[in-house]
LOKOLTOR-239877 format. One record per residue (C-alpha): residue in three letters; x, y, z; residue number from 1. Coordinates in nm, 2 decimals, padded with zeros to 4 digits, always signed. Example, Ala and Ser with C-alpha at 12.3 -4.5 7.8 and 13.67 -1.06 7.14 Angstrom:
<atoms>
ATOM code     px     py     pz pos
ATOM  ALA +01.23 -00.45 +00.78   1
ATOM  SER +01.37 -00.11 +00.71   2
</atoms>
This chain:
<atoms>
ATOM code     px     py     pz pos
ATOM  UNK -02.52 -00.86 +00.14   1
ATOM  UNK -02.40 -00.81 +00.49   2
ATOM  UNK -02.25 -00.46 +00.55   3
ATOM  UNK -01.99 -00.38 +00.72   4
ATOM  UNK -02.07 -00.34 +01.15   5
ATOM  UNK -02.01 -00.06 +01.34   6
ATOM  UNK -01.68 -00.08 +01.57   7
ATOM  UNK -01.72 -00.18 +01.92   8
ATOM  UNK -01.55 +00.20 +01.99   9
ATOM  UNK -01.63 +00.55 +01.88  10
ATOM  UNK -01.48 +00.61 +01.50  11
ATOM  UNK -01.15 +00.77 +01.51  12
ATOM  UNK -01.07 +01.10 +01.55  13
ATOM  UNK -00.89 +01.17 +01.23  14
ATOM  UNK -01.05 +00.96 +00.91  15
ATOM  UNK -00.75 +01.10 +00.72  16
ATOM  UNK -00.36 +00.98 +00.85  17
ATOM  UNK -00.15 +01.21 +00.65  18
ATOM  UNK +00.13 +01.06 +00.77  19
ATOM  UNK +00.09 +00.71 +00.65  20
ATOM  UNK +00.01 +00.91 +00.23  21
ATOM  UNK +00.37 +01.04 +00.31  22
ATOM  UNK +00.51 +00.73 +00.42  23
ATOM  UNK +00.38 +00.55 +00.09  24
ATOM  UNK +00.65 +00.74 -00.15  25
ATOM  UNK +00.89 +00.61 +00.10  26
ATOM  UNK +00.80 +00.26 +00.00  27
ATOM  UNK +00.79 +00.36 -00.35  28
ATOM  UNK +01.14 +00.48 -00.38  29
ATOM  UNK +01.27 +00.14 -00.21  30
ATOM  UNK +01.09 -00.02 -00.45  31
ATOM  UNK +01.21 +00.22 -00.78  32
ATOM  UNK +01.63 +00.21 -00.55  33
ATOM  UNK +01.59 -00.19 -00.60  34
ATOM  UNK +01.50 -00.22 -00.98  35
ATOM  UNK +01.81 +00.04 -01.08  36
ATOM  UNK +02.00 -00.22 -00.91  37
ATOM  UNK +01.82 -00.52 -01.08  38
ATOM  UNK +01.79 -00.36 -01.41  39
ATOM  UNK +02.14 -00.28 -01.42  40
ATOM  UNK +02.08 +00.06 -01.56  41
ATOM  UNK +02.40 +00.19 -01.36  42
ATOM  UNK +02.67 -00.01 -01.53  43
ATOM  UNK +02.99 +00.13 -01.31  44
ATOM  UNK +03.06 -00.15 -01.05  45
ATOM  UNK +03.19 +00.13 -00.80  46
ATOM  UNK +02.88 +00.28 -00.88  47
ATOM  UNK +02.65 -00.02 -00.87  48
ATOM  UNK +02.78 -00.15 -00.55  49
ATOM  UNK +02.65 +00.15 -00.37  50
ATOM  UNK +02.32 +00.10 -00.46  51
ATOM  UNK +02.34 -00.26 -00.38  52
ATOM  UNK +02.40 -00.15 -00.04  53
ATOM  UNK +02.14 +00.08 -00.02  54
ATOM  UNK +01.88 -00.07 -00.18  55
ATOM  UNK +01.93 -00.45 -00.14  56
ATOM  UNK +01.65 -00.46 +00.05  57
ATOM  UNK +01.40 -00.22 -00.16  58
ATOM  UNK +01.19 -00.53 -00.28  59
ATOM  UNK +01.03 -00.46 +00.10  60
ATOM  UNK +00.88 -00.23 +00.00  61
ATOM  UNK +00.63 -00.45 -00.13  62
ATOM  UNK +00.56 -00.59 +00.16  63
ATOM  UNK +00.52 -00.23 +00.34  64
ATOM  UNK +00.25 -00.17 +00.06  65
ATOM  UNK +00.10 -00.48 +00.15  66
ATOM  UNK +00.05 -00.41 +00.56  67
ATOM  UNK -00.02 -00.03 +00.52  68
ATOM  UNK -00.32 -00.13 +00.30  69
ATOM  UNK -00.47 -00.35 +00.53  70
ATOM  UNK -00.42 -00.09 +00.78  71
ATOM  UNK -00.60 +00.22 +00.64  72
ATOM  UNK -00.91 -00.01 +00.52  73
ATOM  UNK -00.98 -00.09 +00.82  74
ATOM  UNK -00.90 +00.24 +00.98  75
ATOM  UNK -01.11 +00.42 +00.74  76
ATOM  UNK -01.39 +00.14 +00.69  77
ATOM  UNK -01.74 +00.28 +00.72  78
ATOM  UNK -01.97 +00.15 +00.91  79
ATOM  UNK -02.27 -00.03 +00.76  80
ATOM  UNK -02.05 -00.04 +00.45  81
ATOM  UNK -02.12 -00.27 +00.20  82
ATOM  UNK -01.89 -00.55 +00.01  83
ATOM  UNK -02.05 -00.44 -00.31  84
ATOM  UNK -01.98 -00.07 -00.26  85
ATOM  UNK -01.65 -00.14 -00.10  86
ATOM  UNK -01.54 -00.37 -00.40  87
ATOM  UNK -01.68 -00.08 -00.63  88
ATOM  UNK -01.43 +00.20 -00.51  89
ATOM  UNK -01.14 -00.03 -00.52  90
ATOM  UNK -01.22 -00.15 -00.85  91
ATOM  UNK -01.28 +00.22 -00.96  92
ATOM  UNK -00.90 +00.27 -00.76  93
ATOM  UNK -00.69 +00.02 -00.94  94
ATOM  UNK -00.82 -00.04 -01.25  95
ATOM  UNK -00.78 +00.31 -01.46  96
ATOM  UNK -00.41 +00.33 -01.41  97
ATOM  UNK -00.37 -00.03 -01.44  98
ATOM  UNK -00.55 -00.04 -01.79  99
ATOM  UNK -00.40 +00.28 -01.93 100
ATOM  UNK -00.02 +00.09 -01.86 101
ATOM  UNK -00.13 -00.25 -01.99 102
ATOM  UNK -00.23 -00.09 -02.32 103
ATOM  UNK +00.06 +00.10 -02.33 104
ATOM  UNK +00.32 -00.20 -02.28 105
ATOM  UNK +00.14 -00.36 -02.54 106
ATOM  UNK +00.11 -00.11 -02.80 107
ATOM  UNK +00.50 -00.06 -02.74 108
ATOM  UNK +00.56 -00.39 -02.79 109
ATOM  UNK +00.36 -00.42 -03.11 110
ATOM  UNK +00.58 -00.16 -03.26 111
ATOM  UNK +00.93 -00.35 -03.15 112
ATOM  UNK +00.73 -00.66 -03.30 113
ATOM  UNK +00.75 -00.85 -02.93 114
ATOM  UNK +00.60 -01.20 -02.93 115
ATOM  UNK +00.20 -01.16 -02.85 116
ATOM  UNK +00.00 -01.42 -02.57 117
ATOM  UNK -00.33 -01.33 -02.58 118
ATOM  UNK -00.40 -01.54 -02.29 119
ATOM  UNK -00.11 -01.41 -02.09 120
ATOM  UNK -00.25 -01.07 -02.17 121
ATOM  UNK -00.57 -01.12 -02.05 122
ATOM  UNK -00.50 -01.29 -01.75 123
ATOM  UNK -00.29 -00.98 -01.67 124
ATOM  UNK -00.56 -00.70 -01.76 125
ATOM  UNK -00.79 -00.87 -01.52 126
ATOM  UNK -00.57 -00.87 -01.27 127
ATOM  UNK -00.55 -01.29 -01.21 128
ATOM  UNK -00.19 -01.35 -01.32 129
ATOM  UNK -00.07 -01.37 -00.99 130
ATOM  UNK -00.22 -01.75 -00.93 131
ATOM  UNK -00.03 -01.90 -01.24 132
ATOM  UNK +00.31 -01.96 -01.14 133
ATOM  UNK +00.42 -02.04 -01.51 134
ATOM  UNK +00.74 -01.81 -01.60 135
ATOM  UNK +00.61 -01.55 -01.85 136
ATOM  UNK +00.26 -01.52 -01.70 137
ATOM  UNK +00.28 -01.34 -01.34 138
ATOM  UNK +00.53 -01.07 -01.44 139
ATOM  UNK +00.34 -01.04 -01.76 140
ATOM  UNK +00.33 -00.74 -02.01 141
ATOM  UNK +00.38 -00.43 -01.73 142
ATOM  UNK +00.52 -00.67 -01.47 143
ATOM  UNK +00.45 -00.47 -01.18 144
ATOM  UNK +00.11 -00.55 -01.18 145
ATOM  UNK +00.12 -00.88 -01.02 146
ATOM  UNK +00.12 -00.68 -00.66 147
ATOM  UNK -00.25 -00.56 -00.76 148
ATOM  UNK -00.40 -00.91 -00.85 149
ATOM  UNK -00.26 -00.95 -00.51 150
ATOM  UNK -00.41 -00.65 -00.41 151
ATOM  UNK -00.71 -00.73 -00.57 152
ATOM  UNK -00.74 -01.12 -00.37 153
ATOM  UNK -00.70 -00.89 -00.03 154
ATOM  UNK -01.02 -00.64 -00.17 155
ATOM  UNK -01.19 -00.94 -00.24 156
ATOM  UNK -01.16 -01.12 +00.11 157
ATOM  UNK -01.17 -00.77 +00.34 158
ATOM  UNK -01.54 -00.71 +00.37 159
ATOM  UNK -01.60 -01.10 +00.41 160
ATOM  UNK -01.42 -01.10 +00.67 161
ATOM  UNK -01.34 -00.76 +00.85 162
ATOM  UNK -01.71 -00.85 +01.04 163
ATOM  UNK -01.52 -01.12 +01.22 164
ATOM  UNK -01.23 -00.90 +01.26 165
ATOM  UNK -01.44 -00.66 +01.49 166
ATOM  UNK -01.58 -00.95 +01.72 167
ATOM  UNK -01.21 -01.10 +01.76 168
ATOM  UNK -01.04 -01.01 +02.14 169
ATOM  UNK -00.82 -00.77 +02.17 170
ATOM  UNK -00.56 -01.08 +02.28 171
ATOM  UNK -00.67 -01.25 +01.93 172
ATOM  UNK -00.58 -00.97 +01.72 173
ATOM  UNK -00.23 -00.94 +01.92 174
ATOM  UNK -00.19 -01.27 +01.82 175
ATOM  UNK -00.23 -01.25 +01.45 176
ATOM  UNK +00.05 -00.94 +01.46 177
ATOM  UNK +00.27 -01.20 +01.62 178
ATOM  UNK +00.20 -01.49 +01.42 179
ATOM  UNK +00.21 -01.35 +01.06 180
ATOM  UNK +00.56 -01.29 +01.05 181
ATOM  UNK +00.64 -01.65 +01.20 182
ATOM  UNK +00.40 -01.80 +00.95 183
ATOM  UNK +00.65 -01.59 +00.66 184
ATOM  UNK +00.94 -01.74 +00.80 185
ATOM  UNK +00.85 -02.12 +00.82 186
ATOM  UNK +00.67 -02.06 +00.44 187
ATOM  UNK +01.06 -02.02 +00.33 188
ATOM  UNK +01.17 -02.42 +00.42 189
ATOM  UNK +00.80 -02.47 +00.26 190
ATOM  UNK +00.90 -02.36 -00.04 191
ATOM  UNK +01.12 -02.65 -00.13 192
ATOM  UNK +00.82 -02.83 -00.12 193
ATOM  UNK +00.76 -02.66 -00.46 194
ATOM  UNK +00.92 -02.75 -00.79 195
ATOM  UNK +01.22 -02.54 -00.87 196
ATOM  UNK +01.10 -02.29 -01.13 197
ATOM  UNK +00.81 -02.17 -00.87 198
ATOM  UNK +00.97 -02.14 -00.59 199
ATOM  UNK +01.04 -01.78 -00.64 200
ATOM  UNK +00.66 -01.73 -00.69 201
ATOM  UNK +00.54 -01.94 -00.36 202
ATOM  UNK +00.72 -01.68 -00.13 203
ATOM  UNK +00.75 -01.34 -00.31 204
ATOM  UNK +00.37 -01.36 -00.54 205
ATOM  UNK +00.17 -01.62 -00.47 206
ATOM  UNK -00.15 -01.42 -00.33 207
ATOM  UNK -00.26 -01.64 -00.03 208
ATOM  UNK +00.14 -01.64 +00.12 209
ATOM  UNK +00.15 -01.24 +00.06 210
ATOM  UNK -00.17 -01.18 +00.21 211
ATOM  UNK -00.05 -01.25 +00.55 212
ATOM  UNK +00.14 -00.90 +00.55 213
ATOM  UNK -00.20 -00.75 +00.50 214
ATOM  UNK -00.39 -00.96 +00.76 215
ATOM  UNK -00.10 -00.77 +00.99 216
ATOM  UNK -00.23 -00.46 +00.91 217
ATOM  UNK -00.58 -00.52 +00.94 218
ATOM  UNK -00.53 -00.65 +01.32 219
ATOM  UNK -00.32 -00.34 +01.38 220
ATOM  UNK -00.60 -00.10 +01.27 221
ATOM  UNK -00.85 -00.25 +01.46 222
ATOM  UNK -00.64 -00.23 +01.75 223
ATOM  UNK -00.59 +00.11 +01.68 224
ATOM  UNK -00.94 +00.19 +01.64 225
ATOM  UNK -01.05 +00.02 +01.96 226
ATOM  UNK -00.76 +00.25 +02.14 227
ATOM  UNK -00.57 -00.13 +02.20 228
ATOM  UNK -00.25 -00.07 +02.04 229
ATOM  UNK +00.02 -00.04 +02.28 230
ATOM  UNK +00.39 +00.04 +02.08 231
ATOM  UNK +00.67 +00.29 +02.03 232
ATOM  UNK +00.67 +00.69 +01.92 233
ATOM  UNK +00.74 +00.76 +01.57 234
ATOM  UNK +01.11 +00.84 +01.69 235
ATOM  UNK +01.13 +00.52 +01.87 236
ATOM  UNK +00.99 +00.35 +01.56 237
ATOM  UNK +01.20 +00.53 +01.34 238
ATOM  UNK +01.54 +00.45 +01.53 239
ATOM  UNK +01.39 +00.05 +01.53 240
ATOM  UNK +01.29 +00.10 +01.11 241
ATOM  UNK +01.71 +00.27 +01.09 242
ATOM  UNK +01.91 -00.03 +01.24 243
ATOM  UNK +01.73 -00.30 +01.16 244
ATOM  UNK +01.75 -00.18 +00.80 245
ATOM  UNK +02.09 -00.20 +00.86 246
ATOM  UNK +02.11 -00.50 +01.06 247
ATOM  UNK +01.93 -00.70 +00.80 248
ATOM  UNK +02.11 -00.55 +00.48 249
ATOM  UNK +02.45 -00.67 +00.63 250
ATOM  UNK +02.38 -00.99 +00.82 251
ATOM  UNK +02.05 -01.17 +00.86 252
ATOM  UNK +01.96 -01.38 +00.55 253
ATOM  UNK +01.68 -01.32 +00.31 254
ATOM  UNK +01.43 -01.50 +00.51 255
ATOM  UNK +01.55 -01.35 +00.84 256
ATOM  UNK +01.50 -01.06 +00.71 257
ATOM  UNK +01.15 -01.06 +00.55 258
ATOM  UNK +01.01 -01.16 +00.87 259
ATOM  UNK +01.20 -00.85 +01.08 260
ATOM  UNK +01.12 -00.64 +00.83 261
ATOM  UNK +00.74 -00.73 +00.90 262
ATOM  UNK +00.75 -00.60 +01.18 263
ATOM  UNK +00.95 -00.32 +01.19 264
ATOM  UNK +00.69 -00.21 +00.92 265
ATOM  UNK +00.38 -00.23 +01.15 266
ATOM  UNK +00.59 -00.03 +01.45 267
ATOM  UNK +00.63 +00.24 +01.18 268
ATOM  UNK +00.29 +00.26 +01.02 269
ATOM  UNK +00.09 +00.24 +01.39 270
ATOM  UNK +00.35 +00.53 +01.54 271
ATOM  UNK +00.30 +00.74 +01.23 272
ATOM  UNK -00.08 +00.66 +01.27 273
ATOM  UNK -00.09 +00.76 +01.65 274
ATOM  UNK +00.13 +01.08 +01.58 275
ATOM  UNK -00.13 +01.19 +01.31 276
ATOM  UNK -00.45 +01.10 +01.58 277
ATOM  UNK -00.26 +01.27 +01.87 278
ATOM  UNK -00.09 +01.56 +01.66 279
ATOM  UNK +00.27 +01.48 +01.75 280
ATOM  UNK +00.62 +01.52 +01.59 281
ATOM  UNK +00.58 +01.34 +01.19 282
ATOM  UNK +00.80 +01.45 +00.91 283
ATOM  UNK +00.57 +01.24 +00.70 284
ATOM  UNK +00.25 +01.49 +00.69 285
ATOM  UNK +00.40 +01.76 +00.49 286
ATOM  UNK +00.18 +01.91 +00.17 287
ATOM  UNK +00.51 +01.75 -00.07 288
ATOM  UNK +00.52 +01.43 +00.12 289
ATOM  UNK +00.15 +01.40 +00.09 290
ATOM  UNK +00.14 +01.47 -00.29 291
ATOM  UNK +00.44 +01.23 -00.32 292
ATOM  UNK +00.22 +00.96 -00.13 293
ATOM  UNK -00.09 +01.04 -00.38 294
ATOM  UNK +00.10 +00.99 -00.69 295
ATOM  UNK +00.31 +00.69 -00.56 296
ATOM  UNK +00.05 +00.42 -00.70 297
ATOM  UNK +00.10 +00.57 -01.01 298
ATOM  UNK +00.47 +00.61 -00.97 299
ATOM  UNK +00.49 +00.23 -00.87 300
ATOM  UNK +00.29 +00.13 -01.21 301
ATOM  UNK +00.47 +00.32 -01.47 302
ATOM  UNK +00.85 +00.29 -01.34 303
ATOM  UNK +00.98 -00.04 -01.43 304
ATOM  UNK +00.80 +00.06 -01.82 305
ATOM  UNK +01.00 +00.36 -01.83 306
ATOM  UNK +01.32 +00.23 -01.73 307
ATOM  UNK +01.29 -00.04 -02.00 308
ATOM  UNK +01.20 +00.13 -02.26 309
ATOM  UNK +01.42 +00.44 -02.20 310
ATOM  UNK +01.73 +00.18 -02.19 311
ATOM  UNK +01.61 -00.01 -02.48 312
ATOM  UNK +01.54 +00.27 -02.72 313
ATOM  UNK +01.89 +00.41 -02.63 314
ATOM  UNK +02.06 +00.08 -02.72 315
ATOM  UNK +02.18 +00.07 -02.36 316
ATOM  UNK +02.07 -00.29 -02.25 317
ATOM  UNK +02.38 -00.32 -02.02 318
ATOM  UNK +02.36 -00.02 -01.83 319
ATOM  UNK +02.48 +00.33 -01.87 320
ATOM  UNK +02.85 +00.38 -01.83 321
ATOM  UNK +03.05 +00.61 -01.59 322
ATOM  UNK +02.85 +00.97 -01.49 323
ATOM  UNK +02.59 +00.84 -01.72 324
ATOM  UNK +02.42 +00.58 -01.45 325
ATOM  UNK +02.37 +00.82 -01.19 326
ATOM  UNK +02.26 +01.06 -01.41 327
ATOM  UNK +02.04 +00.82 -01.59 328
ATOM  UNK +01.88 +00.74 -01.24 329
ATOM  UNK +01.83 +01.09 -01.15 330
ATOM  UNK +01.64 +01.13 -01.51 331
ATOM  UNK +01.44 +00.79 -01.45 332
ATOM  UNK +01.32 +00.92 -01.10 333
ATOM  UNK +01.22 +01.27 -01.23 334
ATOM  UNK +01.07 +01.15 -01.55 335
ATOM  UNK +00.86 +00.89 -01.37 336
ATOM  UNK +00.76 +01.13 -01.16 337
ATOM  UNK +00.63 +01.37 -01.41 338
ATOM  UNK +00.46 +01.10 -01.59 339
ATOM  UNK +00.28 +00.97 -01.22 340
ATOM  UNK +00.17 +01.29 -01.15 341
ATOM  UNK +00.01 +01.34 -01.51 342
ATOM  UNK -00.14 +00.98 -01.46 343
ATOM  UNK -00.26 +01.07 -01.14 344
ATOM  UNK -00.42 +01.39 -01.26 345
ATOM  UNK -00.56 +01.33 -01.56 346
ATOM  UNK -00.66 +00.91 -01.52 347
ATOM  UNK -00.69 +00.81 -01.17 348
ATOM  UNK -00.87 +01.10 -01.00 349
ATOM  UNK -01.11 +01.15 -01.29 350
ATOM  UNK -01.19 +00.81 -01.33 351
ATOM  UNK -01.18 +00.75 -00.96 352
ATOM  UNK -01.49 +01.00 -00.96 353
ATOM  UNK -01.67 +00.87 -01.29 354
ATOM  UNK -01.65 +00.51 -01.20 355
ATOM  UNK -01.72 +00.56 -00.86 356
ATOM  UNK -02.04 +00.48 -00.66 357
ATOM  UNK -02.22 +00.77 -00.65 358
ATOM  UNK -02.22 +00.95 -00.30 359
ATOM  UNK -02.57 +01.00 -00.13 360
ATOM  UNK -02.68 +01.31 -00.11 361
ATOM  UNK -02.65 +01.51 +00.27 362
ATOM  UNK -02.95 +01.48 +00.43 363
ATOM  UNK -03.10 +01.84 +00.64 364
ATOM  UNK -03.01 +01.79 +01.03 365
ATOM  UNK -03.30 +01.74 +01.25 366
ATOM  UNK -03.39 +01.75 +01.62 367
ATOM  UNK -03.24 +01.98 +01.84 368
ATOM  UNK -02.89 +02.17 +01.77 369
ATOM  UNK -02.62 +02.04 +01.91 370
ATOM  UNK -02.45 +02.21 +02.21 371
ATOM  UNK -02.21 +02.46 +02.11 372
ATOM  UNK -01.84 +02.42 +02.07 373
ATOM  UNK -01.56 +02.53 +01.86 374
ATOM  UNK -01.51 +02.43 +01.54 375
ATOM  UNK -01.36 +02.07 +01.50 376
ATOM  UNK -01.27 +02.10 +01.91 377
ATOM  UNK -01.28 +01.71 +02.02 378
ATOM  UNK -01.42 +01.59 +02.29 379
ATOM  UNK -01.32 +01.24 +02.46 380
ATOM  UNK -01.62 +00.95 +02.44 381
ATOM  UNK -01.59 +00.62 +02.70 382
ATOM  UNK -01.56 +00.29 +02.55 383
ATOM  UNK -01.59 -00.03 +02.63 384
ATOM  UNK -01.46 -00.13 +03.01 385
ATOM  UNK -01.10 -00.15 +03.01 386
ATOM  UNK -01.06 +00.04 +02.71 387
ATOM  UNK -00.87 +00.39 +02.69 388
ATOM  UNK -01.13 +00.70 +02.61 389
ATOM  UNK -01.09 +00.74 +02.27 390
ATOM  UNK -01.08 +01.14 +02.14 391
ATOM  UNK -01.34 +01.19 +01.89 392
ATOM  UNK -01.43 +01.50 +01.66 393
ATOM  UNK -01.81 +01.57 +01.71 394
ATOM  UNK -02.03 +01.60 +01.39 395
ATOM  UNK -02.18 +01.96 +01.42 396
ATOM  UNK -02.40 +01.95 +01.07 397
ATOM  UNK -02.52 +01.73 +00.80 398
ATOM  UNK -02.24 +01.92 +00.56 399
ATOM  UNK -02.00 +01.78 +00.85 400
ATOM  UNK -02.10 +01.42 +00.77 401
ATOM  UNK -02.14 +01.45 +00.42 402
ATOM  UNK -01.74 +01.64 +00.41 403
ATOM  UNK -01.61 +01.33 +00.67 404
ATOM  UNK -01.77 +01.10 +00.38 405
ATOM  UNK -01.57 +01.25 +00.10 406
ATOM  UNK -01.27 +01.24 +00.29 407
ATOM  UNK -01.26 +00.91 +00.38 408
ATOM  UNK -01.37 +00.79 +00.03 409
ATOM  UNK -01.02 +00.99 -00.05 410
ATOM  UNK -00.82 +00.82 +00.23 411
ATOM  UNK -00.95 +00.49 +00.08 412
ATOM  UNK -00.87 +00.55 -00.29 413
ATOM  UNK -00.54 +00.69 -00.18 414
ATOM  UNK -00.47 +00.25 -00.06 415
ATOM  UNK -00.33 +00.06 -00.27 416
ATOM  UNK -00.08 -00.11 -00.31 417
ATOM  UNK +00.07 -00.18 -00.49 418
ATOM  UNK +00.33 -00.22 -00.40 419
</atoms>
């Protein structure tokens, strides 16, 4: 099959953007702040209005998910890459944590003697529910899991088409970044083109209409990798991300705000990238925020479970009254938290590596050594006319390339997202 072609520019400096792991639990935890509000679990309306206000719009971060994983696949493709093998380490990704939850939810529900779809269920351990827009199929058994058979439409469609990507003008790809978010806001008077029980699934799951937030982050990376991206420091970014947060939980209606929110997004995740290559200011790149980015896919997959289960077995359907919400939401964070980093320890690493392609051996350097230099010093390499220089780490040994290799198969199993 047709691999993946080299970029028209030298590789990036940094195959690994700590920044953007870090940023990942951020997502998560707007994500986790919106279902305490959905699920009710605080049942104080004092109590319950504050999170509303915080968290109204958490449900973004799905769509933050969405752009940052189109970003670092294309930031950390490899070069004469192959769809196969790519497919193979998502697969290898997703799938371990994904299967270990659906059997879970299942055998739970067996024991509370819950009505049983085999269909639905299968549908849902392979990841396709997403496409039915029946009620009861795409948030099926652990409902979370419709964002990877979304996920898993992007993986598909990437190396396809990522070969076109790199031919595309700079202009072209500036386009898409602008267009994306329009195309999200005229989909919303689309959708009552759509028969009333799926109109909820035409904008917030159907796979083709959420794939445009990752096509926004693919033509952001490549930008970035060709040294084209021209946008705001991480504080600048940061200052945009605070008051149109604001703006958009107070003011601009839900459609409004989806497409803002687009955007703000791909400001955030390009300055955090850039502060990462150039080794500027990020409160993201922290060892804690970095293991809180790392166990975030797993944290995103077992929280809504826990939450339901926890308020079911305690008989507290409604919600926990007075002191008992908030402390109920600090439990929920904590315990899912413990139980993510156990899933991501003992399930997703070790199964990442057993179900992974294996890695080819390093092969001995030849010709003559290269000229001396400190270790990792960068040196800056022209690129195309018109293009900045682009500051590039030089490979000193095979046991260079062969530890670059390992890391970026780490940055890449580190995507996903579920959001």
């Amino acid at each position: 099959m047709t691999s993946i072609p080299t970029p028209a520019v030298p590789a990036p400096a940094l195959s690994k953007l700590p920044s953007l792991t870090g940023l990942r639990w951020i997502a998560a935890m707007l994500v986790f702040g919106f279902h305490i509000g959905t699920m009710r679990v605080i049942a104080e309306p004092d109590y319950q209005a504050v999170v509303g206000k915080l968290f109204t719009l958490g449900l973004s971060g799905v769509q933050f998910f969405f752009i940052l994983s189109g970003f670092v696949l294309v930031w950390s493709a490899r070069p004469g890459d192959t769809p196969v093998a790519f497919w193979h380490r998502r697969i290898a990704k997703i799938f371990p944590n994904h299967v270990v939850l659906w059997a879970a939810v299942l055998l739970l529900g067996v024991y509370w003697a819950d009505p049983f779809n085999l269909k639905v269920a299968l549908t849902n351990l392979f990841l396709v529910q997403a496409w039915n827009p029946t009620p009861g199929w795409f948030y099926s058994v652990n409902t979370v899991s419709w964002s990877l058979s979304c996920e898993l439409f992007f993986y598909l469609c990437l190396p396809l088409v990522l070969p076109l990507i790199r031919r595309l003008r700079p202009w072209v790809l500036v386009a898409i970044i602008v267009a994306m978010p329009l195309l999200i806001l005229s989909l919303w008077p689309g959708q009552l083109l759509v028969p009333e029980p799926d109109r909820w699934w035409f904008t917030q799951v159907f796979p083709l209409v959420r794939s445009l937030e990752f096509w926004m982050g693919v033509a952001a990376a490549e930008l970035m990798v060709r040294g084209r991206w021209r946008g705001p420091n991480l504080k600048v970014a940061s200052v945009i991300f605070v008051v149109a947060w604001v703006a958009a939980g107070q003011w601009i209606r839900a459609e409004l705000w989806t497409t803002l929110l687009a955007v703000v997004y791909i400001l955030v995740i390009t300055a955090a990238a850039d502060a990462d290559v150039k080794g500027t200011w990020s409160p993201w790149r922290s060892r804690p925020m970095r293991w809180l980015g790392e166990v975030s896919f797993a944290y995103y997959l077992v929280h809504v479970f826990v939450v339901t289960s926890v308020m079911r077995a305690t008989g507290n359907l409604d919600g926990f009254t007075g002191w008992r919400g908030p402390a109920a939401t600090v439990g929920f964070l904590l315990l899912n938290l413990v139980l993510a980093g156990l899933l991501f320890r003992y399930v997703e690493t070790p199964m990442m590596r057993l179900l992974g392609p294996r890695r080819r051996p390093a092969r001995a350097a030849t010709g003559p050594a290269p000229t001396a230099a400190p270790p990792g010093a960068a040196t800056t390499t022209a690129t195309t006319p018109g293009t900045a220089p682009r500051v590039v780490v030089p490979r000193q040994t095979a046991a260079d390339d062969h530890e670059r290799e390992r890391d970026q198969d780490r940055d890449q199993d580190r995507v996903t997202r579920s959001g």
